[in-house]
Every structure is written in structure tokens, then in C-alpha cells.
C-alpha positions in Angstrom: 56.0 119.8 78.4 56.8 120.5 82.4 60.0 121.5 82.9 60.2 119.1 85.6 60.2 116.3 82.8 62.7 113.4 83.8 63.5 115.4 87.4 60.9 113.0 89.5 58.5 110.3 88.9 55.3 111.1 89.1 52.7 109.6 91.7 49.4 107.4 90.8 47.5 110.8 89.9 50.3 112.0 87.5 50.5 108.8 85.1 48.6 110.1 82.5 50.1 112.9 81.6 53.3 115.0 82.8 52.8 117.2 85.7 51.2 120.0 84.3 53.7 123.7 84.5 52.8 125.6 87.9 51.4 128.6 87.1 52.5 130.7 89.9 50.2 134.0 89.3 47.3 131.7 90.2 48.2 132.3 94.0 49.7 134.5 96.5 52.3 132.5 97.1 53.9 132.7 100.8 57.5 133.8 101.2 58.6 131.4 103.6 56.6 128.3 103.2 56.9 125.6 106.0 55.8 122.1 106.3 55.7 119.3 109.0 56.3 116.2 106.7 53.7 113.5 109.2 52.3 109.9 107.8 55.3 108.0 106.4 54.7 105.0 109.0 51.3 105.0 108.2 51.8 105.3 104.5 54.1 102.4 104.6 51.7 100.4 107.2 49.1 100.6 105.0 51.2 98.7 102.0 52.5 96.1 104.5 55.8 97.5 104.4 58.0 98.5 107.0 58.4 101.6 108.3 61.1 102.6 106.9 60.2 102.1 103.4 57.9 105.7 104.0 60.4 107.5 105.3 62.1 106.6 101.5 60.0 107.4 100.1 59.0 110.7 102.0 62.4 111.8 100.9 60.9 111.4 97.0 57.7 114.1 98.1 60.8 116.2 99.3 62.5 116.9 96.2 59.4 116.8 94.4 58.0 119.7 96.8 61.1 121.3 96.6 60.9 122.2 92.8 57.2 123.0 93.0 58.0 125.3 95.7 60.9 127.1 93.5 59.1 127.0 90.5 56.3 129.0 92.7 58.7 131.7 93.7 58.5 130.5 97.4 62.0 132.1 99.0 62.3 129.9 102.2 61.4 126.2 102.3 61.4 124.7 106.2 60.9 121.3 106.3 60.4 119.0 109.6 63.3 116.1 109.0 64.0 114.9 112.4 63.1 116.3 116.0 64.5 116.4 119.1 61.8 113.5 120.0 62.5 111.4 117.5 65.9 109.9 119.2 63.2 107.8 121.3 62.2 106.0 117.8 63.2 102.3 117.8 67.0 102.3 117.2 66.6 100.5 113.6 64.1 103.5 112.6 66.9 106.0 113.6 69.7 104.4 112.1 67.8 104.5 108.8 67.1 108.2 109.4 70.5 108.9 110.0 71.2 107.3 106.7 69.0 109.0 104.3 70.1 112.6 104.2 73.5 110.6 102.7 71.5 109.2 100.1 69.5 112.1 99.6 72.1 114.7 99.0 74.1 112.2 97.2 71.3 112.2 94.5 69.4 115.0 94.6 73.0 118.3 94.6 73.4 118.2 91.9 69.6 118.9 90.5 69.4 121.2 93.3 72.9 123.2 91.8 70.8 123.1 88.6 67.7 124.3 90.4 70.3 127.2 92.3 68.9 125.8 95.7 70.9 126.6 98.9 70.9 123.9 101.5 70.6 125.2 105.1 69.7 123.7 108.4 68.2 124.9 111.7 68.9 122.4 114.9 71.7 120.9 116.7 73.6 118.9 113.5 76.5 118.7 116.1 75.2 115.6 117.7 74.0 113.6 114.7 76.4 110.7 113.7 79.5 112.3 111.9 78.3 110.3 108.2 75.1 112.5 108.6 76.8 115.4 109.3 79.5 115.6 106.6 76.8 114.6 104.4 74.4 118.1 105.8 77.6 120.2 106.2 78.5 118.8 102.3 75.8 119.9 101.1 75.7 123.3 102.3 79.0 123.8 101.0 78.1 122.7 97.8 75.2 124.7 97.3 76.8 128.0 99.0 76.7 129.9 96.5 73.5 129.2 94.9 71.0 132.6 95.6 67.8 130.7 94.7 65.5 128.7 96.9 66.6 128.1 100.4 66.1 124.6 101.6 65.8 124.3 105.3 66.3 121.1 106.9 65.2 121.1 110.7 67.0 118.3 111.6 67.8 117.3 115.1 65.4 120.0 116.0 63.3 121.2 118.9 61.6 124.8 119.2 61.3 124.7 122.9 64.7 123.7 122.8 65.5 126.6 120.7 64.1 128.8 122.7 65.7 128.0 126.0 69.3 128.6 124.2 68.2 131.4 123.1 67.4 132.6 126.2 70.6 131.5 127.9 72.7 133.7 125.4 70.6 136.6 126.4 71.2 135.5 129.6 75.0 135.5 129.3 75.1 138.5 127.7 73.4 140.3 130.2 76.0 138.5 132.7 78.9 139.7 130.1 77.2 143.7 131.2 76.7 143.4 126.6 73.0 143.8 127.3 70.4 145.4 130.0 67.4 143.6 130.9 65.1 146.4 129.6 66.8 145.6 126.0 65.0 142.5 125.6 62.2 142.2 123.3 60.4 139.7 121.0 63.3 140.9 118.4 66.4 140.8 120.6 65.2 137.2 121.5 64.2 136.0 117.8 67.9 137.7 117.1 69.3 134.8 118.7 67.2 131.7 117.3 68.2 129.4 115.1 66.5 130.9 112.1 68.1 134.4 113.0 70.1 134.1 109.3 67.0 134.2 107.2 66.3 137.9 108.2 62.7 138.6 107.1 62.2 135.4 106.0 62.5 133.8 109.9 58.9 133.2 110.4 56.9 131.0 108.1 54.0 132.7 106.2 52.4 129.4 105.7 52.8 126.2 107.7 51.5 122.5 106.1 51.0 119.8 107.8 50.0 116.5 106.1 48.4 113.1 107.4 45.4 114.9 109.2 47.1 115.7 112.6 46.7 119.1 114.0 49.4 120.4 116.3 52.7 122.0 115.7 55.1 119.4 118.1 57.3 121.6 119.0 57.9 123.1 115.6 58.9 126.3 115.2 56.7 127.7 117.9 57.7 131.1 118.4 58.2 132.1 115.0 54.5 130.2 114.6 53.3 133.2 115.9 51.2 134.4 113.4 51.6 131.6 110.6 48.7 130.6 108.3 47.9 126.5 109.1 47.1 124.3 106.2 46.4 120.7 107.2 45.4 117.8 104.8 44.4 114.0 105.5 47.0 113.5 102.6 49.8 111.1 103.9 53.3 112.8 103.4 54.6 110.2 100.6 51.2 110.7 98.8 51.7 114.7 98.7 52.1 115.6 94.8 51.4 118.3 93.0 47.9 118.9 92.8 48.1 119.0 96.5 51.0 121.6 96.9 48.5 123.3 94.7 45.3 122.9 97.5 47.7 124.6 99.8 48.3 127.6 97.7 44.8 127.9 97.2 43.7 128.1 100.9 46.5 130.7 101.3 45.6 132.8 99.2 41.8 133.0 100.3 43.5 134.4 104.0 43.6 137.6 104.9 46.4 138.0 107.0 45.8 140.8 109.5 48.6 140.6 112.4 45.9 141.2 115.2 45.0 144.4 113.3 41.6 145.4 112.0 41.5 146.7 108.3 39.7 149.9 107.0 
């Protein structure tokens, strides 16, 4: 039996049988795995539903990924919540946004305490409605302590964004005389991104993206750098097991070189 028995349902291709135990040495499983979470409209669209009803049940494919990604040994898990660009959404699609990550963590703490899961977030949580952001800064609390799995919401998120505050702190400190201008390199600036806490972990080894769109939009460009892509035509609600294990698959045929040739 899967020791995810009772911890999710299982989609259309799981109904015959629990999910089967993810056998980790299979793959070479990436450190800090990263995934743009596209086709929840569609996915809805398709069921004559409204919107809204994917983006419910994209939340589902989020826990479920989550404890595939743990039980893998994956370190860092960066998922794409909300962007910058999303504000320009029609209202009622943002309000129910804004409302899900209180029905999420309501639900899904207390499996993630079980599951010793840390709850972090990159982006500007400041500016989300203050219900949302008790509910992130809850969560984080709760799960402080846990030295599992991180579980990195990008919420309110955009890397250019990110990158032009990073620069303006360089900039400042510069102006406070802290810092000369030949001081800056590719690791002073990553020093003073958002994902600056994860140390080593900051830059994704593998990025997914689902729904069978190609582009990063304006995720985590710079520390994109040299990230492995995996895209699928799967639609994000529809993302279950045997497709996390697809992923892991192509990753581990890569040969990750860094721009450097190999003997």
C-alpha cells in the first residue's frame, strides 16, 4: 500500500489501484525542483465550468505534487501561485485567488506538519489582502520548524521585478559607501534576490511547466540561468503521478554541463 493512502484522491488514471510507492533511485532527482502551474482555465473550460473551478482544483495537483516531490528527496519545491501580472485578471478571478491560499493552508498544515514541510514564499506578500497574508505568514509560522521539504509559494511575484529591487539595494549600498562598484558580481546581486535564503538551493535544477506553453513569464529568470526545461501538454489539474514521474525521467537523461565541455 502507498503511503500516500487516504492523503489525496487520486485522478482518472489512479482509480484502479492506489498510487503506486515512488521509487526514488529510479531518477536523479533535482535538488530544487520548480514548476510554472499553466492550464487551470482551460482545464475548467473544457468541463464547462468556470474558471475558477481549475484554479480549485489546481490547488488539489499542489499537495498532491508536493508529497511526490518529498517522497522523491526533492529539497526545494518553487511553485508559480500568482504573478505580478495576474492583478490584471478579471476582479472575480482574483478575489477567488486571494481566497484559496486560506482554504489551502487551512486544510493541507497539518498533513504538511506530518510530512515536516516548511512553508516559504518569494514575492511581495505585503500587498496581498491582509486574510491572504495572515493565512501565508500562518503558515510559515506553523511549519517553522519543520527541516524537511521546502515549499515555495511565489506569490505576488515577478522576476524582473525582483531584479530591479535587487539592484536598487546594491544601488543604495553603494550610495551608503557599504559597497564599491567593482564588488558587484552575478553573486553579490543573487545575494540580494528574493530566493537569497535558500543558499545553494536558489536556482532551480529543473523547471516544469504544464499545459504545452513554452516560456518562462517572468519566472524566475535570473536564477533560470542554467535550469533544465521540462514542458508537457498535460493541463495543471490533470498533472498526477505518473507525470511527475515523465519529468524525472527526462531529467535524468540531461547532462548538465554549465557551458563546460566534459573529458
Amino acid at each position: 500500500m502507498s503511503i500516500f493512502s487516504g492523503l489525496f484522491t487520486p485522478k482518472k488514471s489512479e482509480q484502479n489501484g492506489q498510487p503506486s510507492y515512488l521509487d526514488a533511485s529510479e531518477y536523479k532527482v533535482p535538488k530544487h525542483l520548480a514548476i510554472i502551474m499553466d492550464g487551470n482555465g482551460r482545464w475548467a473550460k473544457k468541463r464547462h465550468l468556470p474558471r475558477v473551478a481549475g484554479h480549485k482544483e489546481g490547488m488539489e495537483t499542489v499537495k498532491r505534487v508536493t508529497k511526490l516531490a518529498n517522497q522523491a528527496g526533492v529539497k526545494v519545491l518553487t511553485v508559480y501561485a500568482f504573478s505580478t501580472e495576474n492583478w490584471s485578471r478579471p476582479e472575480d478571478e482574483v478575489k477567488f485567488l486571494m481566497k484559496l491560499p486560506v482554504t489551502f493552508f487551512d486544510t493541507f498544515v497539518p498533513e504538511l506538519l506530518e510530512q515536516n514541510v516548511r512553508v516559504e514564499t518569494i514575492g511581495d506578500i505585503d500587498h496581498l489582502p491582509a486574510a491572504t497574508r495572515q493565512a501565508v505568514l500562518d503558515a510559515k509560522a506553523d511549519t517553522a520548524k519543520n527541516d524537511g521539504l521546502i515549499l515555495n509559494f511565489a506569490l505576488n511575484y515577478g522576476g524582473q521585478q525582483e531584479i530591479v529591487d535587487a539592484a536598487k539595494k546594491l544601488g543604495q549600498r553603494m550610495l551608503d559607501g557599504e559597497l564599491a562598484i567593482e564588488q558587484i558580481d552575478a553573486d553579490t546581486l543573487a545575494s540580494e534576490l528574493t530566493t537569497a535564503f535558500l543558499g545553494d538551493l536558489a536556482n532551480p535544477d529543473l523547471i516544469i511547466r504544464t499545459s504545452g506553453e513554452e516560456r518562462l513569464s517572468n519566472f524566475l529568470p535570473f536564477q533560470a540561468a542554467y535550469s533544465e526545461f521540462y514542458f508537457t501538454d498535460v493541463l495543471w489539474p490533470d498533472f498526477a503521478e505518473g507525470d511527475f514521474k515523465a519529468a524525472l525521467a527526462a531529467y535524468t537523461k540531461r547532462d548538465r554541463r554549465f557551458g563546460k565541455v566534459k573529458a
